[in-house]
PyMOL Python script that loads the backbone (N, CA, C, O; Angstrom):
from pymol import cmd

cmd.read_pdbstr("""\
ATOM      1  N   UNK A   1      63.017  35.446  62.913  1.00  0.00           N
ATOM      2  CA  UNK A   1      63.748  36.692  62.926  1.00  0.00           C
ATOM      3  C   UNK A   1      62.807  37.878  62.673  1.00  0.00           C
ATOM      4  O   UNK A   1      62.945  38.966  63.233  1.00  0.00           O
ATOM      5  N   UNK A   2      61.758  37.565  61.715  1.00  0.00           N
ATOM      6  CA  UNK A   2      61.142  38.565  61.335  1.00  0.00           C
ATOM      7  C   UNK A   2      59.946  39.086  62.437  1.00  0.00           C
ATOM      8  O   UNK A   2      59.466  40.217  62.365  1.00  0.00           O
ATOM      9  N   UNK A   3      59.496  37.975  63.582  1.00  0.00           N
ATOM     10  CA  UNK A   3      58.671  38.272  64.907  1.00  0.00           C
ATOM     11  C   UNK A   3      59.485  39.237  65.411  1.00  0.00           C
ATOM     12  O   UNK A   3      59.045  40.380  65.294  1.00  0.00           O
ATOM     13  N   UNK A   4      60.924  39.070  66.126  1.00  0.00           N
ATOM     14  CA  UNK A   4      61.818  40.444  66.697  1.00  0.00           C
ATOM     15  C   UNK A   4      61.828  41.222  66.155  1.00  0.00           C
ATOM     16  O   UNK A   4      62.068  42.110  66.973  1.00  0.00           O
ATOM     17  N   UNK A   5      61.687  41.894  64.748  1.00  0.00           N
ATOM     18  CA  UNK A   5      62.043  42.957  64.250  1.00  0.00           C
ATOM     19  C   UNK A   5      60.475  43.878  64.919  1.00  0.00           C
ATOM     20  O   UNK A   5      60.373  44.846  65.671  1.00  0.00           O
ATOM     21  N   UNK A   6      59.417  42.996  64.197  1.00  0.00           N
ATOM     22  CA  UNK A   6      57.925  43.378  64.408  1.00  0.00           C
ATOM     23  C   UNK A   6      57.745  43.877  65.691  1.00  0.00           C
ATOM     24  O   UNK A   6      56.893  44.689  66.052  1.00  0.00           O
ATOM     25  N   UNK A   7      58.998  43.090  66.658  1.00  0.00           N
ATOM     26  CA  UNK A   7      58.121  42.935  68.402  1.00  0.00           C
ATOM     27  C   UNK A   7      59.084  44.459  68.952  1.00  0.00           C
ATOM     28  O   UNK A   7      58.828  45.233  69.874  1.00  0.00           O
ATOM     29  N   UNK A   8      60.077  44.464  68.099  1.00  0.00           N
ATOM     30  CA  UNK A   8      61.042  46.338  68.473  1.00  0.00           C
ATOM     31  C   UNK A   8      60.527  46.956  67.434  1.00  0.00           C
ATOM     32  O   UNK A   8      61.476  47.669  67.107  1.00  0.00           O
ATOM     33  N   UNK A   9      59.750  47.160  66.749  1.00  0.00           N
ATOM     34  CA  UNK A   9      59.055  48.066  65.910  1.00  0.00           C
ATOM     35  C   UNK A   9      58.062  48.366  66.767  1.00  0.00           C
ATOM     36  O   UNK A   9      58.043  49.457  67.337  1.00  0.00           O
ATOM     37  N   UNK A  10      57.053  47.370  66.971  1.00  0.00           N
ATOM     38  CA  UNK A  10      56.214  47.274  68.100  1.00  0.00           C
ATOM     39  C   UNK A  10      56.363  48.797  69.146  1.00  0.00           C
ATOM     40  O   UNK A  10      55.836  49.909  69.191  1.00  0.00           O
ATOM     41  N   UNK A  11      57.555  47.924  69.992  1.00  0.00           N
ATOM     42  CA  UNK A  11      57.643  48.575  71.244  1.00  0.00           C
ATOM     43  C   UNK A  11      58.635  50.047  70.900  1.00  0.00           C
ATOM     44  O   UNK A  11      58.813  50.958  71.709  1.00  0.00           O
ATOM     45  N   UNK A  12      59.189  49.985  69.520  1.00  0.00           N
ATOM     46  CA  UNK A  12      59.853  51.753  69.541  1.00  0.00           C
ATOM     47  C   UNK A  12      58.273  52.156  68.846  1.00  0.00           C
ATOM     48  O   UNK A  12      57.732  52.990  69.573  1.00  0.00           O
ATOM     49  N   UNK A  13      57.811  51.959  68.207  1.00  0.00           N
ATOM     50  CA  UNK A  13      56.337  52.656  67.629  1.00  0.00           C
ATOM     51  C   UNK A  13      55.679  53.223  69.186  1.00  0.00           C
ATOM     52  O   UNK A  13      55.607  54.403  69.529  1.00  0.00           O
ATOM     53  N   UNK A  14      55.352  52.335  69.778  1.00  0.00           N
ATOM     54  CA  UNK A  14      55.042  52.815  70.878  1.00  0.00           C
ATOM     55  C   UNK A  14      55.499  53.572  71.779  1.00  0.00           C
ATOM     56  O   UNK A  14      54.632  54.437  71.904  1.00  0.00           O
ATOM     57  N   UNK A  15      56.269  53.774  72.442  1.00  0.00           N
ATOM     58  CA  UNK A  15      57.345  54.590  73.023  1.00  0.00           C
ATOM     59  C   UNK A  15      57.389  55.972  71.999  1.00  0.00           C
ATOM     60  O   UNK A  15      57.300  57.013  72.651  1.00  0.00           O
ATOM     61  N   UNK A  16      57.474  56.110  70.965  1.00  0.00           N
ATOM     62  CA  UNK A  16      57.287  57.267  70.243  1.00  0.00           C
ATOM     63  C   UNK A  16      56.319  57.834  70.335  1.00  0.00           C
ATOM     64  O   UNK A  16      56.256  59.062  70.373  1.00  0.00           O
ATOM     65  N   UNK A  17      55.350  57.060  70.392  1.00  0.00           N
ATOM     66  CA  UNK A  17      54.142  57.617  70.316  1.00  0.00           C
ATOM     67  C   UNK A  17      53.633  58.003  71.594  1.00  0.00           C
ATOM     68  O   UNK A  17      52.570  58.623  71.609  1.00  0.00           O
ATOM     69  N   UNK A  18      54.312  57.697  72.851  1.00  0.00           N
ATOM     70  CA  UNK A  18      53.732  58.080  74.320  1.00  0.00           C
ATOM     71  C   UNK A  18      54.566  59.193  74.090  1.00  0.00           C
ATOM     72  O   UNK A  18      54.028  60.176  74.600  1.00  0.00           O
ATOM     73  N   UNK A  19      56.048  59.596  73.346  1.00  0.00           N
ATOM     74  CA  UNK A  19      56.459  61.098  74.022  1.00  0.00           C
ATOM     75  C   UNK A  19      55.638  61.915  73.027  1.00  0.00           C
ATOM     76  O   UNK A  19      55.362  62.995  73.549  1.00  0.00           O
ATOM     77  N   UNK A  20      55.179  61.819  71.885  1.00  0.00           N
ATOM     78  CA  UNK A  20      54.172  62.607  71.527  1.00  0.00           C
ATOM     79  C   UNK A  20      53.143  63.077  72.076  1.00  0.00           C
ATOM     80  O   UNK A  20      52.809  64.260  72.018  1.00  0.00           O
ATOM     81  N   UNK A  21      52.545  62.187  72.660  1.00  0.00           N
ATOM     82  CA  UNK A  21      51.758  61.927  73.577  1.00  0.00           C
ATOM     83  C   UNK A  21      51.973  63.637  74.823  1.00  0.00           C
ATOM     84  O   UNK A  21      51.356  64.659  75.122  1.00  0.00           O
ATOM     85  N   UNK A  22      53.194  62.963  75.114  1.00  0.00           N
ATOM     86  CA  UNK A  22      53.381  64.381  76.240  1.00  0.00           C
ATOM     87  C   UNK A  22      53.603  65.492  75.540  1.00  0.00           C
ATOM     88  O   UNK A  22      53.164  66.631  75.700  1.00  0.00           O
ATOM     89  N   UNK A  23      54.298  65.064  74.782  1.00  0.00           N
ATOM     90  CA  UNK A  23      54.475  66.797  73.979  1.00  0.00           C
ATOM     91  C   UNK A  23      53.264  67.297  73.519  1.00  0.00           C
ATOM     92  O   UNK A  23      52.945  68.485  73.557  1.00  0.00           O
ATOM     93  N   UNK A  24      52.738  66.586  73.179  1.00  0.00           N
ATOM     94  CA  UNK A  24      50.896  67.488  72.727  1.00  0.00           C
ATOM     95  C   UNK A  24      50.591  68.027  74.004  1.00  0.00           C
ATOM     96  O   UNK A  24      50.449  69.238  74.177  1.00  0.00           O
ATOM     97  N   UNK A  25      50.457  66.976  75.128  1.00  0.00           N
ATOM     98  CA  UNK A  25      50.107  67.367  76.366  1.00  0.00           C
ATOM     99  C   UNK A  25      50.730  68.725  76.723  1.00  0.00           C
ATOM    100  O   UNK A  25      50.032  69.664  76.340  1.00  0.00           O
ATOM    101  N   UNK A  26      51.653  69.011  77.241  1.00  0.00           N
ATOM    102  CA  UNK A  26      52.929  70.244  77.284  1.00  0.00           C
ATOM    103  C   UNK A  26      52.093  71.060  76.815  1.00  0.00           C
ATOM    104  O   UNK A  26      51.498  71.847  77.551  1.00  0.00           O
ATOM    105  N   UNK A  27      51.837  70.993  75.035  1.00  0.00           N
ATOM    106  CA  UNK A  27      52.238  72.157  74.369  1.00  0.00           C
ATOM    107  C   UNK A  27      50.635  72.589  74.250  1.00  0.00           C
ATOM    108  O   UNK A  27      50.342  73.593  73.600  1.00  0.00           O
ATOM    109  N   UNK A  28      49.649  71.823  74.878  1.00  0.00           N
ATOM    110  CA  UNK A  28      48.215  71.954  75.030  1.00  0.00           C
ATOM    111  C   UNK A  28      47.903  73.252  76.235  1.00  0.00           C
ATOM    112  O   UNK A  28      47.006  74.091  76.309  1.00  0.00           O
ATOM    113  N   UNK A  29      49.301  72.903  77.243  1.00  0.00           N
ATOM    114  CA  UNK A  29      48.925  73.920  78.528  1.00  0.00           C
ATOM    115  C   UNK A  29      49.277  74.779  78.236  1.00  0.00           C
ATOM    116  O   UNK A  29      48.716  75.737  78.768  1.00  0.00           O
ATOM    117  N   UNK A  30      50.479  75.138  77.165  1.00  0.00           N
ATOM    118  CA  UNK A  30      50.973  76.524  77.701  1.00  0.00           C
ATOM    119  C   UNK A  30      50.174  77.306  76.521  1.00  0.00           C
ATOM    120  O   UNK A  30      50.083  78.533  76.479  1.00  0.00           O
ATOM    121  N   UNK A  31      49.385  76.064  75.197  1.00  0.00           N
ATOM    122  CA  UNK A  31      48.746  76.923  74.430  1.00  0.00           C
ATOM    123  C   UNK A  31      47.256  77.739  75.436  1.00  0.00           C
ATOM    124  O   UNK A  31      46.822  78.871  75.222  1.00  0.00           O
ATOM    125  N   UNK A  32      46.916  77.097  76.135  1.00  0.00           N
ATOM    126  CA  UNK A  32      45.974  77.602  77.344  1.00  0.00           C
ATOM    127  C   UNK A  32      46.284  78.301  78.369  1.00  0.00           C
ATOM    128  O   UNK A  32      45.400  78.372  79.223  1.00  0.00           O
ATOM    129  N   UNK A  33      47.557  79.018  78.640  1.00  0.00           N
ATOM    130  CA  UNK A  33      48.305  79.646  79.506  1.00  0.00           C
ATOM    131  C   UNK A  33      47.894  80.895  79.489  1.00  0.00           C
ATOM    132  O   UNK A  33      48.757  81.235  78.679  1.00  0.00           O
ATOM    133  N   UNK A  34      47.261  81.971  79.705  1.00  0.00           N
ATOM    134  CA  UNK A  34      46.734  83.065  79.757  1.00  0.00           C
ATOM    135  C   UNK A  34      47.562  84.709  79.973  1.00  0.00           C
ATOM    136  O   UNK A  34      47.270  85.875  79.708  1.00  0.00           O
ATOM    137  N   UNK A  35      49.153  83.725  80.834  1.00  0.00           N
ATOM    138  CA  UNK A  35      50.049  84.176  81.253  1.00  0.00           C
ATOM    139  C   UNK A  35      50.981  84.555  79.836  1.00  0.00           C
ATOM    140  O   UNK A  35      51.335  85.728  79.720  1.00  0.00           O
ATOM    141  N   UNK A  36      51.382  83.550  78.747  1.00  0.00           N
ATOM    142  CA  UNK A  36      52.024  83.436  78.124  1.00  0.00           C
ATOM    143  C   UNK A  36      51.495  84.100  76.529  1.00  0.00           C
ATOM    144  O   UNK A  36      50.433  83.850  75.959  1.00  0.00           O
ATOM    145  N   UNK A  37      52.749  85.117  76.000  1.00  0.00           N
ATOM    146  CA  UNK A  37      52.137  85.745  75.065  1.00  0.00           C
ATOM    147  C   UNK A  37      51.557  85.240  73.736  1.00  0.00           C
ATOM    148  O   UNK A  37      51.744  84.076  73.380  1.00  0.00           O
ATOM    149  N   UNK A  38      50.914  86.041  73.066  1.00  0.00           N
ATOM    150  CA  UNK A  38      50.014  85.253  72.284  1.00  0.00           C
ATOM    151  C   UNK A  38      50.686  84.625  70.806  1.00  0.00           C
ATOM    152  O   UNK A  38      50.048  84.028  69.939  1.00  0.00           O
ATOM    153  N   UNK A  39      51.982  84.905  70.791  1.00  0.00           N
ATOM    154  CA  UNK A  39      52.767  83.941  69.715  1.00  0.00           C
ATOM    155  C   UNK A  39      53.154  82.898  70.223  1.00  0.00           C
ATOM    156  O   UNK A  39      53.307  81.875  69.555  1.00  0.00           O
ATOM    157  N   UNK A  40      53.417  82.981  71.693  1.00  0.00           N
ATOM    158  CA  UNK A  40      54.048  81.593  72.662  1.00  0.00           C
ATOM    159  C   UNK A  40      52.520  80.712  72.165  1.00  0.00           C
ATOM    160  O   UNK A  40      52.518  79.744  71.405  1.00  0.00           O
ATOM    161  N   UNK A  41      51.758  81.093  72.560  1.00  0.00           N
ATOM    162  CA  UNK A  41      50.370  80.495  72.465  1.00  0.00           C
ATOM    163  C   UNK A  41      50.359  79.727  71.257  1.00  0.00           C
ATOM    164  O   UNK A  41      50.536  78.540  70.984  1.00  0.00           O
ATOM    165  N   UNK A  42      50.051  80.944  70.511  1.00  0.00           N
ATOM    166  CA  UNK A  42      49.892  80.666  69.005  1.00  0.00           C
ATOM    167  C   UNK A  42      50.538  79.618  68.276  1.00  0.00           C
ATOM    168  O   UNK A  42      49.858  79.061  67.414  1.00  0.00           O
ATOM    169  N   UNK A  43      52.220  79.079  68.527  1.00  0.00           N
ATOM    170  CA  UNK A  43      52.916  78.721  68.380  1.00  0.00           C
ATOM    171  C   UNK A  43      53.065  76.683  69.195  1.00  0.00           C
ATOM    172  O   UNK A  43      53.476  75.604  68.767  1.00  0.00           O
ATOM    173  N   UNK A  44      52.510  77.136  70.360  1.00  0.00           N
ATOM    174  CA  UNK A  44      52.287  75.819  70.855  1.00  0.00           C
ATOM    175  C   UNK A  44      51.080  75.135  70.824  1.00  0.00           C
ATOM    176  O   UNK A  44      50.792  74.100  71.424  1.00  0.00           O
ATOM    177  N   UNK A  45      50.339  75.859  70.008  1.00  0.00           N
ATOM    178  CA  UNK A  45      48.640  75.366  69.686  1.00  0.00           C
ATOM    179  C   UNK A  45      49.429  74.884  67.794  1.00  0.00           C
ATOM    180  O   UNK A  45      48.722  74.482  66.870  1.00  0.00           O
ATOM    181  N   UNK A  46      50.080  74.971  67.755  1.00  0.00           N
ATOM    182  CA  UNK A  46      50.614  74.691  66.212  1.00  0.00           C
ATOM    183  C   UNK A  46      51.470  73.373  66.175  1.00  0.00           C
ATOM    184  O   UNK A  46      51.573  72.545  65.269  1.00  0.00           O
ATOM    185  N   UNK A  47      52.118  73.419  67.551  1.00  0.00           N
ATOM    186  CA  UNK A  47      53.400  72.020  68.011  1.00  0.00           C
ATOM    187  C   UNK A  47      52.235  71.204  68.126  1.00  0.00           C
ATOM    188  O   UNK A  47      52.111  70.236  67.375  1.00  0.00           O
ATOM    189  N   UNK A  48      51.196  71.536  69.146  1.00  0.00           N
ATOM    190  CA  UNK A  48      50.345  70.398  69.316  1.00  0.00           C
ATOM    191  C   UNK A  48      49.494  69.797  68.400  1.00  0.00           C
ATOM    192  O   UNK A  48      49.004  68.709  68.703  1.00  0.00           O
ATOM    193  N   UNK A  49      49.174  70.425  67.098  1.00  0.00           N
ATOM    194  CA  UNK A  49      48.438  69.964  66.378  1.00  0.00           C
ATOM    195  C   UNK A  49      49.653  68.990  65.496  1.00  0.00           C
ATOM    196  O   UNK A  49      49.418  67.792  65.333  1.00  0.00           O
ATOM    197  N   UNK A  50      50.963  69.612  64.947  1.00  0.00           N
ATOM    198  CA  UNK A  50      52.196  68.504  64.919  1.00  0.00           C
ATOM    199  C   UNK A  50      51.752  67.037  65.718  1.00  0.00           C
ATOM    200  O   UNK A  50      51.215  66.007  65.310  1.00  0.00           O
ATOM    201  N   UNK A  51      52.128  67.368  66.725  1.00  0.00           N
ATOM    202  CA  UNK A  51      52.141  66.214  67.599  1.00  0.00           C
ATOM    203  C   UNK A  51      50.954  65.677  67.725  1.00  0.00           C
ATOM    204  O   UNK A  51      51.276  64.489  67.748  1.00  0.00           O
ATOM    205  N   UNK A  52      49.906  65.691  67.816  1.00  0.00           N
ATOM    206  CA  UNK A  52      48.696  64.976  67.612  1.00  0.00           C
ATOM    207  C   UNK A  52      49.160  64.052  66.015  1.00  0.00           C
ATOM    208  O   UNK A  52      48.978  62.849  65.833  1.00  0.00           O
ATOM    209  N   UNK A  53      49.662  64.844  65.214  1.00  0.00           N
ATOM    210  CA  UNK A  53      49.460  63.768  63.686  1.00  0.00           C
ATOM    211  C   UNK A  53      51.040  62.558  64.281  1.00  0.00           C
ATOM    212  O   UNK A  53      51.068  61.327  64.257  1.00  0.00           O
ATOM    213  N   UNK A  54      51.859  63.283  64.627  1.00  0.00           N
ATOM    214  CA  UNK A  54      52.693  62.410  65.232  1.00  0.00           C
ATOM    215  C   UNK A  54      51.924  61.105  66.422  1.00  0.00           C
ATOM    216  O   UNK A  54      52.033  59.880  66.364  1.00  0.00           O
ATOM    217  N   UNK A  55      51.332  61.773  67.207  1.00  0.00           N
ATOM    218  CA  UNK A  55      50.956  60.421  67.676  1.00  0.00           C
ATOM    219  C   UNK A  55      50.193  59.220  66.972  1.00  0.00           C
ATOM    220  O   UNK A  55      50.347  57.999  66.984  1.00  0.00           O
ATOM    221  N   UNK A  56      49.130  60.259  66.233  1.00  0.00           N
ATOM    222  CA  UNK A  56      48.435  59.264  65.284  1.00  0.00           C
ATOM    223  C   UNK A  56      49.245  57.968  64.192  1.00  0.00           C
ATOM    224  O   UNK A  56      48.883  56.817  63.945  1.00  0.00           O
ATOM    225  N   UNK A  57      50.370  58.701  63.753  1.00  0.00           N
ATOM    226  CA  UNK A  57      51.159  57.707  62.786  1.00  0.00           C
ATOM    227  C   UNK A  57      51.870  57.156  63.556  1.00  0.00           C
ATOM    228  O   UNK A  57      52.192  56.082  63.049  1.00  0.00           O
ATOM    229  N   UNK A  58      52.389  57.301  64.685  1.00  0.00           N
ATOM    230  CA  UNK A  58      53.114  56.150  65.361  1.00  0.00           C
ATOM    231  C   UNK A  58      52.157  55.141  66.213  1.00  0.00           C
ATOM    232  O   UNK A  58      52.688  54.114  66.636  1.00  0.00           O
ATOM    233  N   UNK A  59      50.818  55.363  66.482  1.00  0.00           N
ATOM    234  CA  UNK A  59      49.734  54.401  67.442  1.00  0.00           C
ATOM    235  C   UNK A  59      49.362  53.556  65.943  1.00  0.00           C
ATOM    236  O   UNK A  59      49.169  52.350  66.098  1.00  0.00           O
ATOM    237  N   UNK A  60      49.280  53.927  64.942  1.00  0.00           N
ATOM    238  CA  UNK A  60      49.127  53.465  63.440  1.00  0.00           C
ATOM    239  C   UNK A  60      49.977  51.984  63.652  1.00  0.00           C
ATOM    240  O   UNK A  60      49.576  50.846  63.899  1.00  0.00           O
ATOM    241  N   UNK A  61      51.474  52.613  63.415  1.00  0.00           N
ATOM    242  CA  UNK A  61      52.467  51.871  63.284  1.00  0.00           C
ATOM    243  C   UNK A  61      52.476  50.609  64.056  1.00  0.00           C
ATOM    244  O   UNK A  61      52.682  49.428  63.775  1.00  0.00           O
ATOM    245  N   UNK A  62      52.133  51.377  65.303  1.00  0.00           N
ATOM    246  CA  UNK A  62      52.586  50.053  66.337  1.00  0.00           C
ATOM    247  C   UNK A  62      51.242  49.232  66.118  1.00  0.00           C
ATOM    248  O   UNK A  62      51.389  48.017  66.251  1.00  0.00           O
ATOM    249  N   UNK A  63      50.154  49.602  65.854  1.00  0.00           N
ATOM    250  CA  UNK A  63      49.181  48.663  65.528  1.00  0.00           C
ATOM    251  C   UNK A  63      49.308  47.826  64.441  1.00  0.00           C
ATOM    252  O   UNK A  63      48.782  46.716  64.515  1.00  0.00           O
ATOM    253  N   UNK A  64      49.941  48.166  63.386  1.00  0.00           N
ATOM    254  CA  UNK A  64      50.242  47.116  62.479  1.00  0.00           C
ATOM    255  C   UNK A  64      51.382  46.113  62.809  1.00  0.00           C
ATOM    256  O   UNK A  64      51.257  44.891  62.740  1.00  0.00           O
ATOM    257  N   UNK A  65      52.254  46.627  63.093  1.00  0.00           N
ATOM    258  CA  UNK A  65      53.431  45.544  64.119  1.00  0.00           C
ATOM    259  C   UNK A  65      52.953  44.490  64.966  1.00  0.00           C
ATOM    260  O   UNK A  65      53.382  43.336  64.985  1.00  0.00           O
ATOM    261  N   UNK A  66      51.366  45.321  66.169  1.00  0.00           N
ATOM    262  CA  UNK A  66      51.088  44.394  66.633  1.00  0.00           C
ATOM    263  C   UNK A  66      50.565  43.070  66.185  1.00  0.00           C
ATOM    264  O   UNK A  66      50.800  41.904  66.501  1.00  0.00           O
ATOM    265  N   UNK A  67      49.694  43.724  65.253  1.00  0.00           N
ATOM    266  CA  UNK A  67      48.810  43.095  64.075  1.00  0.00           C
ATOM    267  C   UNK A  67      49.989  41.741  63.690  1.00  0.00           C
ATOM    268  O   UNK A  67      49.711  40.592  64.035  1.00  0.00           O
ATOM    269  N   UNK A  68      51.022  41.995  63.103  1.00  0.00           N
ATOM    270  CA  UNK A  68      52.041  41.019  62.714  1.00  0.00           C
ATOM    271  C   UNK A  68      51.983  39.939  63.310  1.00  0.00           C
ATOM    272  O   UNK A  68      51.703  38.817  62.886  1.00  0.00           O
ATOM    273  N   UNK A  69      52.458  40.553  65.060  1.00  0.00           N
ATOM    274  CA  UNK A  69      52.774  39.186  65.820  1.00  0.00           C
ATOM    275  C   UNK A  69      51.993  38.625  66.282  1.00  0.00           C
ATOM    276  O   UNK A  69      52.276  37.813  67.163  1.00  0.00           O
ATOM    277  N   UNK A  70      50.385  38.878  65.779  1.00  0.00           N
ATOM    278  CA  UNK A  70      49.735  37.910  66.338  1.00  0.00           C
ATOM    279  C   UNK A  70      49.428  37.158  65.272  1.00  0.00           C
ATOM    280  O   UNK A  70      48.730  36.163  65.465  1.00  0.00           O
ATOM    281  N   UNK A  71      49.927  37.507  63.804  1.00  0.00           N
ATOM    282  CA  UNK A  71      49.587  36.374  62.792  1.00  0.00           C
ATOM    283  C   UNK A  71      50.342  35.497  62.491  1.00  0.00           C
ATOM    284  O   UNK A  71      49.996  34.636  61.681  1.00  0.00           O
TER     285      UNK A  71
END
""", "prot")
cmd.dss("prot")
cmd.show_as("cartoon", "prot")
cmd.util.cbc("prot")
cmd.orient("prot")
């Protein structure tokens, strides 16, 4: 029972961590947008640094999950 829990921890750790993933991405362009004013900027250079620690603790996560099911 306790392999399934590990193996959907696993795969939601992961999956969390790919939409972080985009949202850093996203919030990387429009912080580089030249077009967009400089609090829009300012503001999505701030989401993305969020989301970078977000991806980090969920690629964390799912590595220890993985870690589980292979022991």
């Amino acid at each position: 029972m306790q392999t399934v829990k590990d193996a959907a921890n696993y795969v939601s750790e992961t999956i969390q961590g790919g939409g972080a993933t985009a949202s850093k991405e996203a919030n990387k362009e429009v912080a580089k947008d030249s077009n967009a004013s400089v609090g829009t900027r300012l503001s999505a250079a701030k989401d993305a640094v969020s989301d970078k620690m977000d991806e980090q603790k969920h690629e964390s996560k799912a590595e220890i999950n993985e870690q589980k099911l292979k022991n």
